[in-house]
Every structure is written in structure tokens, then in C-alpha cells.
N, C-alpha and C positions, 0 to 999 in steps of 0.2 A: 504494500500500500504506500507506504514511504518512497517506493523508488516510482510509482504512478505517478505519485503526485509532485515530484519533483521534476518529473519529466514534463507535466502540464506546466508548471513553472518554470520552464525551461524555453518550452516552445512559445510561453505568453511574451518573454523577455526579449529573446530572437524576434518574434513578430514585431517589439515595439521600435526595434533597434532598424527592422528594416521600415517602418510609418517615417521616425524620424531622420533619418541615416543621413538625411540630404540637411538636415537642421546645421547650423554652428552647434559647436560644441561650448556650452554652457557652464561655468565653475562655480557651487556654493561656496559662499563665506564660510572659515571656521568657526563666525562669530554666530550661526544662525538666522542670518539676513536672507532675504530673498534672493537669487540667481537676478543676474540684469537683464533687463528687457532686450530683445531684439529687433521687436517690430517697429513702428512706425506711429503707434498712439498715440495720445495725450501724457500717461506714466512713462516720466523719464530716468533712465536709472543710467551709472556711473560703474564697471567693474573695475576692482584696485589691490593693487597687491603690493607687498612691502615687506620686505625680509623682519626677522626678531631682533629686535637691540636691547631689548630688557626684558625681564620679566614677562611673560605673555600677558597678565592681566591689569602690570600699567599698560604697556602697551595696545591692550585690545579697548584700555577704558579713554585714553585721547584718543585715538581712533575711532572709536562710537560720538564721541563728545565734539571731533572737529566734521564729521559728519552728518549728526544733527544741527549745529548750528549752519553748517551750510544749506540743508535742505531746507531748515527756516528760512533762510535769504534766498535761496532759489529755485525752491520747490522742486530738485531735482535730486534722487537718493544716493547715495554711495554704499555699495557693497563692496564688503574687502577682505580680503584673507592675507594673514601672515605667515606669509613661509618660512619655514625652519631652513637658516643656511645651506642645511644637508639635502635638501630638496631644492635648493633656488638656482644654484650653480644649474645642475641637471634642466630643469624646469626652463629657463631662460638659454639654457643653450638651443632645445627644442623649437621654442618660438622662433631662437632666429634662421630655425632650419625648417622647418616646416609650418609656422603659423600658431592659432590656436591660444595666441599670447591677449592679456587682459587689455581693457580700453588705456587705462595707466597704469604705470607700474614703476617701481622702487629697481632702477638700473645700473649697468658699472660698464665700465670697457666700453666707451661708446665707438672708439677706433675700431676694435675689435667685432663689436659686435653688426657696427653698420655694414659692414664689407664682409661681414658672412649673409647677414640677409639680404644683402643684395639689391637694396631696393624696395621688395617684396615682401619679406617680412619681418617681424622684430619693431626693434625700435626703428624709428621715423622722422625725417627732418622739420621740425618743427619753426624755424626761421621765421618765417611771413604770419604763421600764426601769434607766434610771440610778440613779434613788432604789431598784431594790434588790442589783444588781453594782456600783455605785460610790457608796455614799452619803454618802462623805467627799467627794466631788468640790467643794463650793463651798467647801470649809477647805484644799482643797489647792492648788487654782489660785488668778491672781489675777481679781479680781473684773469688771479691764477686759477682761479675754480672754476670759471668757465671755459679754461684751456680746455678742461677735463670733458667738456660738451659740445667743443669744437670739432670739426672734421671735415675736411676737402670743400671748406666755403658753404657747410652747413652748420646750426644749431641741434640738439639732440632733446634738451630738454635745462630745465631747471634742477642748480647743484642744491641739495639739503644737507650735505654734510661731507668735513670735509676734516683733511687727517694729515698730519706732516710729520716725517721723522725730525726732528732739529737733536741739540747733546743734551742729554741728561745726567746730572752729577748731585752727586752728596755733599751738602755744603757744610756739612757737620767736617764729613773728613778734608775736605780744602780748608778749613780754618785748623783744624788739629794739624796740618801742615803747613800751614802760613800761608796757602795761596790766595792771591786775588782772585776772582772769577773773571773779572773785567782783563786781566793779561792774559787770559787762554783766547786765541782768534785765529793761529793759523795748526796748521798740522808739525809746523816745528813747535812749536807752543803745546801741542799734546802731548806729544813726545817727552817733554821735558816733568809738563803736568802726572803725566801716568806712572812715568819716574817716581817721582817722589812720592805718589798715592801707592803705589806696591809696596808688600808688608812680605817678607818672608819671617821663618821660624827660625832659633837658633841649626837647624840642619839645612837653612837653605830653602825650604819649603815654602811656597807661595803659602798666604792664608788671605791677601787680598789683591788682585788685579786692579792694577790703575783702569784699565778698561776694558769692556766686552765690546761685541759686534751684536747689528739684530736678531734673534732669533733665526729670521728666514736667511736663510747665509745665501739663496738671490738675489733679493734686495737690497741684502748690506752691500752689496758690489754700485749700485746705484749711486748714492750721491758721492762717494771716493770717486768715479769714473768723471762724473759734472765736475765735481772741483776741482779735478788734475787737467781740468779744458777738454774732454772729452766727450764723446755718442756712442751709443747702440750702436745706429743706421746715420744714415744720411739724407737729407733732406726731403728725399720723395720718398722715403721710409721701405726700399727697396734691394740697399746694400749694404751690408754688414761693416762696422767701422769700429770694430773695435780693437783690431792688434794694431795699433798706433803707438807714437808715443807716450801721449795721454794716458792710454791704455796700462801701458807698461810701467808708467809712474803710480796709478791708481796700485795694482796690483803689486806690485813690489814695497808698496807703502805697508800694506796688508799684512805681506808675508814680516816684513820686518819689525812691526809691532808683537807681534806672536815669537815668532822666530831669533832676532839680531837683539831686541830691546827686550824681549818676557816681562811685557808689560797686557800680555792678553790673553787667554786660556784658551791652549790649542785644545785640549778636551772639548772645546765647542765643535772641533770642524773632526774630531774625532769618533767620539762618541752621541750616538742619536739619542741618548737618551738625556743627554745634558739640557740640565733647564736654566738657560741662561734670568729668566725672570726668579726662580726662587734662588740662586745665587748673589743678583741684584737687594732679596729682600733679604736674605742672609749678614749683608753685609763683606759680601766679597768680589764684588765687585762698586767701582768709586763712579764711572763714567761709561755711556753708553750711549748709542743713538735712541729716541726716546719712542720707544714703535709704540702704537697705540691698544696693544694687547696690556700693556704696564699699566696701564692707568688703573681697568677696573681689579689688577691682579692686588695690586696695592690694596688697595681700599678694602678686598675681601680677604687680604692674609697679611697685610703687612702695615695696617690704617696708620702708625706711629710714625712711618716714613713718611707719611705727608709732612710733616713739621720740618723734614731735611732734606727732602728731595726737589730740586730745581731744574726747571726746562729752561732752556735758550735757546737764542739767533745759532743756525750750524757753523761750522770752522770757517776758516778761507784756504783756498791756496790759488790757482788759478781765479775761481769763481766762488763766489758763497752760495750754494745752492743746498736745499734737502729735499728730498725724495718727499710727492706728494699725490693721493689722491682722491679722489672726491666722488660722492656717490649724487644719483640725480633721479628725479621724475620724469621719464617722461610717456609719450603716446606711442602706440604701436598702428601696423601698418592694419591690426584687427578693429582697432577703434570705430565703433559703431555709429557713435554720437558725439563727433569732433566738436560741436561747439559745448554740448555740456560738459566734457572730456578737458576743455581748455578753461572749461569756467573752472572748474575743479584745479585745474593746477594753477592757476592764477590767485586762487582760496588759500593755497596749499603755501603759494610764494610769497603771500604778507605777511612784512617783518613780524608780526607780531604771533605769527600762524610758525614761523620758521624757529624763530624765539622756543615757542613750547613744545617743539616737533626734538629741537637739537636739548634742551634743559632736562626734559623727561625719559629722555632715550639717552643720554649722557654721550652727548655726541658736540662735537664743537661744528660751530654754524659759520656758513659760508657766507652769511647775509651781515651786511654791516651792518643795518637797525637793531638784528640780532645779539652781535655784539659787546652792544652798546648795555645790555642788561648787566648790573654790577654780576649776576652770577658768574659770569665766564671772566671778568676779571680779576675776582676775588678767589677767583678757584685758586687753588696748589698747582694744578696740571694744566688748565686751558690758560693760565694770564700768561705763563711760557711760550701756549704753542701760537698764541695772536701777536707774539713778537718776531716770533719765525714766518708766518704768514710771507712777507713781500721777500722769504726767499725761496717758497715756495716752485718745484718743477715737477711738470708732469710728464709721464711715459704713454698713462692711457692706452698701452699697445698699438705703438702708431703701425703695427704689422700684425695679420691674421695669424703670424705663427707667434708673436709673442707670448701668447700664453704658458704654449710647451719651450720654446727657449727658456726662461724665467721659472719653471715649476719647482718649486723648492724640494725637488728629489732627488734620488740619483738618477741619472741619465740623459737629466736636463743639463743643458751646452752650462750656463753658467755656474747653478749649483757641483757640477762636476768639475770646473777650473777651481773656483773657491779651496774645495777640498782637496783637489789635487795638487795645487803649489802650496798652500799651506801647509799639508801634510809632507813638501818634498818630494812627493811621485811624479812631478815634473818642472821644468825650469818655467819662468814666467814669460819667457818667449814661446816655449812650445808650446805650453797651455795655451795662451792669448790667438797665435797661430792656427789651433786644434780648434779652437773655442769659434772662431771666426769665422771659419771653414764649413762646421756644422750647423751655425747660424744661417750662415747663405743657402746653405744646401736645405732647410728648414724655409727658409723663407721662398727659393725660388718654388716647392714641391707645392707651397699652399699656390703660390702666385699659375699655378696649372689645373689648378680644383677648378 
């Protein structure tokens, strides 16, 4: 009886799958809202999606709260689901390959992402729409966060938040050392600083590093490369430019810190299981680029470090640049209902909308009215990273292979040089060489897809 009747529910399901087969495909909210309208009526609805940045139930309660008062002001609903990181990557790769993507959505890699869809689907240049629902938009944000939504003479959408490596230091142990902070500016200047922050034991034994590297040991390659006057690629974002000189001064700086000076713990490029942040809250490490994994790691295991942990403007050497980038809203090539679609992200874009979006989600905001709220100046972590701001640069994947060049694994072109001349398994010409080679060969193999 059980297998009859599963069979008639079987064959009701199939029937309905071929009724609507021809329909869009339709996504509920996790929050219990209605699916978005499709048709053409009177009932105007809005579909929206947006990665977790906290807690799901602050997060799903602004999210209810900036959706009601909008639907107050313009009768038009928003339905929204929060994706789980571990679902979004996947999820957004798909839209930009086959469609099926929501009306707006919480975006990244607009380089990346525009030039797999193609045109067709995914995210969508939103240029002409903006100059007439947001036409303040390049007087309100800053100028390096919209790098991040720029692409080949298009717009992408609106940045919400926005993330920069700049240096991170214990200012407890620079005064137990007599340093200034205001003398550390170039990378001779580190050198000298990381010196004297290293503690060994009576046998010799490190017990603290004047400084660590990111985490992602691909991105730590990032801003060493910009401030030894160096690129990825090259201007049409089509050949690889990295065994240069620039290159080779970035990279030998690296190895030298680790290697010549033992002022930086090769355990990091050694060992995968090394947690450079709980060594940071250890106390054994003085100085680090300030990646934004720190912040909330701080506040949930190590809240006493706020009182001594300081963000700054990044070093100099050629250039003063840090590694930055920005996440954005914008429309996809599925958007049903572009004008309520832009009314929504125009709601989304006021200072004071962008203010509670970045305050709640514990995210520093791109929007200068934003800002301007004492919260983010009085913070410990973000009145740091709005002074790093104007040296903010963006990478954005200006190439469809950047992703897998840059994957912080092994096998990827740059996580593999990292570890490899640090470690000594190869000189920093043949890395850079090796490194260069498999970039272009990655880059020309997408440029045939």
C-alpha cells in the first residue's frame, strides 16, 4: 500500500513538473515570505538574496525591518533569502553560467563574474540605470570601492561593504620596546621594527615574531607585489606580469623576512594547520597585515586585545598600496521588475540604509555619510581601516582565470611560489618564472572557453 501510494505521488509530482516546466524557476525566502511574483499585475514583489555576516536572526531581523519600511514607501515587497557562504560561492557561480539568478543580489568579483556571463546572465551593467535612481552615487561612495564595480566602461552595481588589508600591531609591545609607530613607513622600517619586537628564549627559541603574513598566503603576495611597483597582468588584463623586477623584489623581501632576518614564522608556509590569528591573540606575534577574518576572531576569543591592538595606513616602498575589496548589490540579467528592482537598490544605497546594513552586520561601509557615524570611528578596528581607505587597491579578478590562479591551495600558481621559495624548494627567479608561465597558460585556456 505504501509503495501505491507513493507511486501516485510520484506520478502527481512529474505531472506538475511537466504543467509548469516552461514557468521560471521561482526561490522561497528562508525567512517565510512569499516566492516573487512573475507576472504582470498590480502585486509587485522584489527577489533578494544576500550572503550571512552575522548571526542569522540579527541579520534576518534588518532585513525584515528595511523591507517593511520600504514596502511602506512603495508598496512594492521584498522577498529575501540568506545564503550560507557555503552555498553562495556554488549558487552564484551557476547564475553566471546558466541563469536562474534572483532580481538583486549581494555580489563579488564583478571582473570575474561579468565575463563568464557573458552578457547573458549573472550580474548586469547597470550604468544608465544608476545615473537616473542614484545619480549622486560617485559623490557618495569612495572612489576605490567603486573600482571594485567597475569593468570594460561598465557599472555593476552598488558597493555595501568594503575590506582592506592595511598593518596591524600591538602597541603594548612597541612601547615595551620604545618604538614610535609614526617611524615604521617603509619596509626598511619593518625590518628594523620586527627586529627588535622578536623575543627568543635563553636556547634561542622564538617565543615572539616581530611579524606574521595573512593567513591566505595568496593574498599576502598582493600588496608586497603593488608596493615593490609591480602587477599581476597588464593593462588589458591579458598577460601575465609578474617575473619582473618588481616581482622579484616583492618576493625576495618575503623570503628574507622569514629566512635572512627570522623575524616571521616559517611554520606558517609550512605547516596547514598553523593558525596564524590564535598566535596573533597568543601574543606571539607583534605585527601583521590586518585581514578582516581578525577582527570578529578578536572580539570572540581574545576581546582584551582591543585595548592594544592598532590598525594603520600600509608601509611604502615603491607605492603605499593595500590589498582591497568590496562587496556590492547589484541586478541580474533575471530581473523581472527593473524598475522596482532599482527602486530597491537605491533604498538599499541611503547613507543612512548603508549606515545600519555595515553597523549590524559588522562590516565597514563604503559610503561616506556612512562613515561619518561616531560608530566606525570610535571603533578599535574600523577608525584604522578609514585611514587606510585612500590607499586602498583593487584586483577584483580583472581575468576569468583569477580565481584558480589566486586559490589559496596547493596547486594554485601563487599559493605554490609562496611556499615554495619560502620553504627553499626553489630560487625566487625560478618560482616567479614557473609562476608566470602557468598564469598565462591559465589565462590564455579561459580566454578559448
Amino acid at each position: 500500500m505504501q509503495r501505491r501510494l507513493f507511486a501516485i505521488v510520484l506520478l502527481f509530482c512529474v505531472a506538475a513538473i511537466l504543467v509548469v516546466g516552461c514557468a521560471p524557476a521561482i526561490v522561497t525566502s528562508e525567512t517565510g515570505a512569499q516566492p516573487a511574483s512573475v507576472g504582470s499585475g498590480e502585486k509587485r514583489e522584489v527577489f533578494f538574496t544576500m550572503q550571512n555576516y552575522a548571526d542569522f536572526q540579527t541579520q534576518d531581523t534588518l532585513l525584515r525591518e528595511l523591507a517593511d519600511e520600504f514596502k511602506a514607501e512603495t508598496g512594492i515587497t521584498v522577498n529575501y533569502e540568506i545564503l550560507n557562504w557555503s552555498q553562495a560561492r556554488e549558487k552564484i557561480n551557476l547564475w553566471h553560467v546558466s541563469g536562474g539568478a534572483p532580481d538583486v543580489a549581494d555580489l563579488f568579483w564583478a571582473y570575474t563574474y561579468s565575463d563568464i556571463g557573458g552578457g547573458k546572465y549573472g550580474t548586469r551593467p547597470i550604468e544608465d540605470l544608476v545615473a537616473e535612481y542614484i545619480p549622486d552615487l560617485e559623490d557618495r561612495f569612495f572612489a576605490s570601492s567603486l573600482a571594485d564595480v567597475k569593468y570594460k566602461g561598465h557599472l555593476y552595481g552598488v558597493p555595501w561593504r568594503i575590506g582592506i588589508y592595511p598593518l596591524l600591531y600591538r602597541a603594548d609591545f612597541f612601547e615595551e620596546a620604545g618604538l614610535d609607530p609614526e617611524g615604521l613607513q617603509t619596509w626598511d622600517d619593518l625590518v628594523e621594527y620586527a627586529k627588535a619586537l622578536t623575543i627568543r628564549d635563553e636556547n634561542g627559541n622564538v617565543t615572539r615574531y616581530g611579524m606574521a603574513f595573512l593567513p591566505d598566503l595568496a593574498q599576502a603576495f598582493y600588496s608586497w607585489l603593488w608596493q615593490a611597483g609591480g602587477s599581476f597582468m597588464d593593462e588589458t588584463y591579458t598577460q601575465a606580469t609578474i617575473d619582473t623586477p618588481a616581482g622579484r623584489e616583492a618576493l625576495q623581501f618575503i623570503y628574507d623576512l622569514v629566512n635572512v632576518h627570522q623575524v616571521a614564522p616559517i611554520a606558517q608556509f609550512q605547516d596547514p594547520s598553523f593558525d596564524v590569528a590564535a598566535e596573533l591573540a597568543a601574543g606571539h606575534i607583534a605585527m601583521m597585515p590586518a585581514a578582516n577574518t581578525l577582527r570578529p576572531f578578536i572580539e570572540a576569543n581574545a576581546p582584551q586585545l582591543k585595548e592594544v591592538i592598532r590598525v594603520r595606513e600600509p608601509l611604502r616602498n615603491k607605492t603605499q598600496d593595500a590589498f582591497q575589496g568590496a562587496g556590492y548589490f547589484g541586478l541580474t540579467y533575471d530581473t523581472r521588475d527593473v524598475d522596482a528592482a532599482m527602486q530597491w537598490l537605491a533604498f538599499l544605497a541611503r547613507d543612512e540604509n548603508m549606515a545600519r546594513l555595515a553597523i549590524q552586520l559588522g562590516q565597514l561601509s563604503p559610503n561616506k555619510g556612512a562613515l561619518e557615524d561616531p560608530y566606525f570611528a570610535d571603533d578599535w578596528w574600523f577608525s584604522g581601516q578609514i585611514k587606510a581607505l585612500p590607499y586602498g587597491r583593487t584586483t577584483q579578478h580583472p581575468n576569468p582565470a583569477w580565481g584558480s590562479i589566486t586559490n589559496p591551495q596547493p596547486g594554485s600558481p601563487i599559493y605554490d611560489m609562496m611556499i615554495e621559495v619560502v620553504t627553499g624548494e626553489k630560487s625566487v627567479e625560478e618560482a616567479l618564472q614557473e609562476t608566470n608561465q602557468k598564469m598565462q597558460q591559465m589565462m590564455d585556456e579561459m580566454a578559448r572557453q
